[in-house]
N, C-alpha and C positions, 0 to 999 in steps of 0.2 A: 504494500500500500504506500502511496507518493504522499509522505506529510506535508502539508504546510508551512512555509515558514514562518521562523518564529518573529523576524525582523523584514521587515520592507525598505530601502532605505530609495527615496523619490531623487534624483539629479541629475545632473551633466557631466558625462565621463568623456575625460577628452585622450588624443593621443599622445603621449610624453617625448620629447625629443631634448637629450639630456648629453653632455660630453661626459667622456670616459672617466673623466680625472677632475682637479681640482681649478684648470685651468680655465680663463674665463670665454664665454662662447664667440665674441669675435675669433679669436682665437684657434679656434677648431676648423681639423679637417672632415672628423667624422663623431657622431652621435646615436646615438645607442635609443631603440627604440621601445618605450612602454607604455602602460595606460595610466592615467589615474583622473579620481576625481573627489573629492570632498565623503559625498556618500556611498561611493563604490568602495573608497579604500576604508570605509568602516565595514561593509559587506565582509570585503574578500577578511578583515582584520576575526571578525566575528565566524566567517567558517571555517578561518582555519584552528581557533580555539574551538571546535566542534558543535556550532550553532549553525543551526539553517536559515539562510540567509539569501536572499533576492535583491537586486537590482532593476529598480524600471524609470527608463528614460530613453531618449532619442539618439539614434545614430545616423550620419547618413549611409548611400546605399555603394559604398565607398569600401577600397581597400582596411582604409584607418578604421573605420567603426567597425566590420568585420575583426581586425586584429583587437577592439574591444572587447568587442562578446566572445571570442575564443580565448583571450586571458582572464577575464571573469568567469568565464565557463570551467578553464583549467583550475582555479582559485576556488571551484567550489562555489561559485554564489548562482542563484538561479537565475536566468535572463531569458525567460522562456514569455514573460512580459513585455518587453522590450523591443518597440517600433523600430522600424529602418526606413528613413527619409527618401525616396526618391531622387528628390531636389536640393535639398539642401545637406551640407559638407559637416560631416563629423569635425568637431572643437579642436584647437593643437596648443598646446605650450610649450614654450621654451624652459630649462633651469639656466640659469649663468651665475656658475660659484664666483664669487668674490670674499676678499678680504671681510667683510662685515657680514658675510652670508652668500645663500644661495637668492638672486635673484629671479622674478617669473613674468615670463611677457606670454600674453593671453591671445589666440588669434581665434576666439569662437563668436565673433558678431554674425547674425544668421545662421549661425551654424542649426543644426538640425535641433537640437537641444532647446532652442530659444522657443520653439513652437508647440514646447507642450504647454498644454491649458488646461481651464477644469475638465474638461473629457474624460481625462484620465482618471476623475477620482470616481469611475463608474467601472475600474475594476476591478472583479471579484479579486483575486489574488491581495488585495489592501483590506478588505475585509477578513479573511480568514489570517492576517497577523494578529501577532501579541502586541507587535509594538512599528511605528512607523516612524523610520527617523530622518530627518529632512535639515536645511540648512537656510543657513540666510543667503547663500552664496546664489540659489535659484531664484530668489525673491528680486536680486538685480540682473537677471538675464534678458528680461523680458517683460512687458505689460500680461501678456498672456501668462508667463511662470506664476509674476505675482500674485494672479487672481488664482493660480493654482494654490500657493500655500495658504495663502486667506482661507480659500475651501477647504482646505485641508484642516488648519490650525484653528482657525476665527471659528468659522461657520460650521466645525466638526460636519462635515461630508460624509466621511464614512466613518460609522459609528464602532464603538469597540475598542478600538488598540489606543494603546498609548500614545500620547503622541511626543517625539523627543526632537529637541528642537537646540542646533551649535549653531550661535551668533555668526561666528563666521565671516567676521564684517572683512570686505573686501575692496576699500576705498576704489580702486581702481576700475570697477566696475558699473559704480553707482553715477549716476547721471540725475539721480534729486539725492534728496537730503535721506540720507539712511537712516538716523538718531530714531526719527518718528516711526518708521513702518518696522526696523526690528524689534523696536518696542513691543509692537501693536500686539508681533507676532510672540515676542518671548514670552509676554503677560498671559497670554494665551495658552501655551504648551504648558502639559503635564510635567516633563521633564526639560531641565534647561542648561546647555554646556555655554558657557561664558567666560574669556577671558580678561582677569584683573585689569590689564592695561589695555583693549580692547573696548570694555565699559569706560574707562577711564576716555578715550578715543571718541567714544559715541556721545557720553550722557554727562560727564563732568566726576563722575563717584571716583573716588580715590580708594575705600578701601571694601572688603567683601560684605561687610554692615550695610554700607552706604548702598550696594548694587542689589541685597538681598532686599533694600526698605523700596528699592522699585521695583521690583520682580517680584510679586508674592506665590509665582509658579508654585503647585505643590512641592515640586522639589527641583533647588538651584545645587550647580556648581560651580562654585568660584575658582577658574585654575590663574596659578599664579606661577608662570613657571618654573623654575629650578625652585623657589621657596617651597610647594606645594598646593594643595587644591583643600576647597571648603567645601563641604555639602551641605544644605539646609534644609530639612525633613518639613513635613505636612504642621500646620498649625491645626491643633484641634480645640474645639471651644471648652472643654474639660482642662486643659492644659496651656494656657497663657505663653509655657516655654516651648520652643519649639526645640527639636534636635537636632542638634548643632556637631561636624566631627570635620578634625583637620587633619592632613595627615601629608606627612613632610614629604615631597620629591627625594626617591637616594638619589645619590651621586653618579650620574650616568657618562660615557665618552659622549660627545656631540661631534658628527658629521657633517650632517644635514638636520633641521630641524621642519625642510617640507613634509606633512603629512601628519606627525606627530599629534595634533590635536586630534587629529581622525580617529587615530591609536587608541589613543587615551578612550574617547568614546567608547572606541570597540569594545576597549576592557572593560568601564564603568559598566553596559549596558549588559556585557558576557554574563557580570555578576550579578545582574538585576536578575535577568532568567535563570539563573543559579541560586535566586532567592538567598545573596551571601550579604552579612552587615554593610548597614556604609561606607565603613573604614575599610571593611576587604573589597569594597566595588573603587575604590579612591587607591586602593593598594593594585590592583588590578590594570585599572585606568594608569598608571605609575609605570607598571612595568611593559605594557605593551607598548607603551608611550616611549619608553629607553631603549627600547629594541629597535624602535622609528631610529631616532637620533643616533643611533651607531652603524646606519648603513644611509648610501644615497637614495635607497627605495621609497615609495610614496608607502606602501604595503612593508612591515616587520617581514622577516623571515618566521616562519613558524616556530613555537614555543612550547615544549616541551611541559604537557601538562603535571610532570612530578617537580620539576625546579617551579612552576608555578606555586604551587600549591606549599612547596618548602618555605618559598618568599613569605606567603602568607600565613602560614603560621609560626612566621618572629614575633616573640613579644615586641612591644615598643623601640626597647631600646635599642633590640641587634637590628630592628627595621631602620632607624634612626642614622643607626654605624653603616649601612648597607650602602656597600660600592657595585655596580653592575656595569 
């Protein structure tokens, strides 16, 4: 029998054209060819920690979107959802490693991806999730995406699953004022991934207090990078306090920090379906997140579910000492 997945994850998967090395992309004679995209790399992140896991969004009817869905396919995510444009041209980015970082030049205007709409929230496959996780990165694609996550988020379209919602803010993309509509939409979602300096970017808030007191989402995460991540549990009217867990970043190599927040989701959301504490879905989010950072990949290499499971069950302190 063909289960269900447990996660849907809605976006734009583009082709990745990335140099070998550390060298910067003027620079290059040749470039190494892969996919990624915001919610595909939390997909592929989530089956290969062994969650079933989908992909639905637009490709064109193009060499490059084919090598999409045969890498998502290979990775385990299902894309048996997943339209092929005709007309219009599967998304590309560029990486260009520099001194201060990897930089990302975006060539998806028109691309096929821009043209999903509410349509989409008419298929079955988002109803038989547990949980459906989307981005703000969709919401500046297009007029048509953003009336998609509105449906999605705002207007609950399809009834049921969670909805998980990484800010994602992506200045380069946006063409009005972002502040207001990721708002609209994070106040909205069940679950919410947010970055400290990113809020700080968007809304003025300086620290995870000040971003929790605008987001009353059942449940926020504040990630802060190398410091660590907050999570803010459900207010109940019995309980005035709400629950509250921090839980430090270890000490990871850094690469590349493309993709990494993806990670981090994958793991948070791994251990939601795993029904594990806050602090182990924050411990989780943590290490899938470090496995990003020590490779160029937008996707961790796969993780072995016994060093998993070691990591988290350190007490505090040897978590605190924890080099990776």
């Amino acid at each position: 029998m063909h289960l269900p997945p447990e996660v849907v994850c809605v976006g734009e998967t583009m082709a990745v054209l990335s140099p070998p090395d550390t060298g910067p992309l003027a620079r290059q004679t040749h470039l190494a060819l892969t996919v990624g995209g915001a919610e595909s790399n939390v997909a592929c992140a989530l089956a290969a920690l062994g969650h079933r896991a989908a992909w639905l969004g637009r490709v064109g009817d193009d060499p490059l979107g084919r090598r999409v869905l045969d890498d998502l396919t290979a990775r385990g995510v299902d894309v048996t959802a997943a339209e092929t444009d005709p007309h219009r041209p599967t998304g590309v980015y560029f990486k260009d490693p520099g001194p201060e970082g990897t930089g990302t030049y975006y060539y998806r205007r028109d691309s096929a991806a821009t043209a999903m709409t509410p349509a989409l929230t008419a298929h079955p496959l988002l109803r038989a999730a547990r949980v459906l996780h989307l981005t703000g990165i969709t919401a500046a694609l297009s007029a048509p995406c953003a009336d998609l996550l509105t449906d999605l988020i705002v207007h609950r379209t399809v009834p049921g699953p969670l909805i998980s919602f990484d800010v994602n803010h992506r200045p380069a993309l946006w063409t009005a004022d972002a502040a207001p509509a990721l708002l609209t939409l994070a106040r909205a979602a069940d679950l919410v991934f947010v970055g400290r300096d990113e809020a700080e970017t968007l809304w003025g808030t300086r620290t995870p207090a000040q971003i929790r007191a605008l987001i009353p989402a059942p449940t926020l995460v504040v990630k802060d990078a190398s410091h660590g991540a907050t999570v803010y549990g459900t207010r109940h009217a019995h309980d005035p306090q709400e629950a509250t867990a921090f839980v430090p970043a270890p000490a990871a190599r850094v690469v590349e920090h493309v993709g990494a927040g993806d990670a981090f989701a994958a793991g948070y959301l791994a251990a939601l379906l795993e029904s594990r504490t806050p602090e182990d879905s924050l411990r989780l989010g943590h290490l899938v997140a470090a496995a990003t950072l020590a490779t160029r990949a937008d996707v961790p290499p796969p993780l072995t579910r016994t060093t998993l499971d070691d990591h988290l069950s350190l007490d505090d302190a040897a978590w605190s000492a924890l080099t990776l």
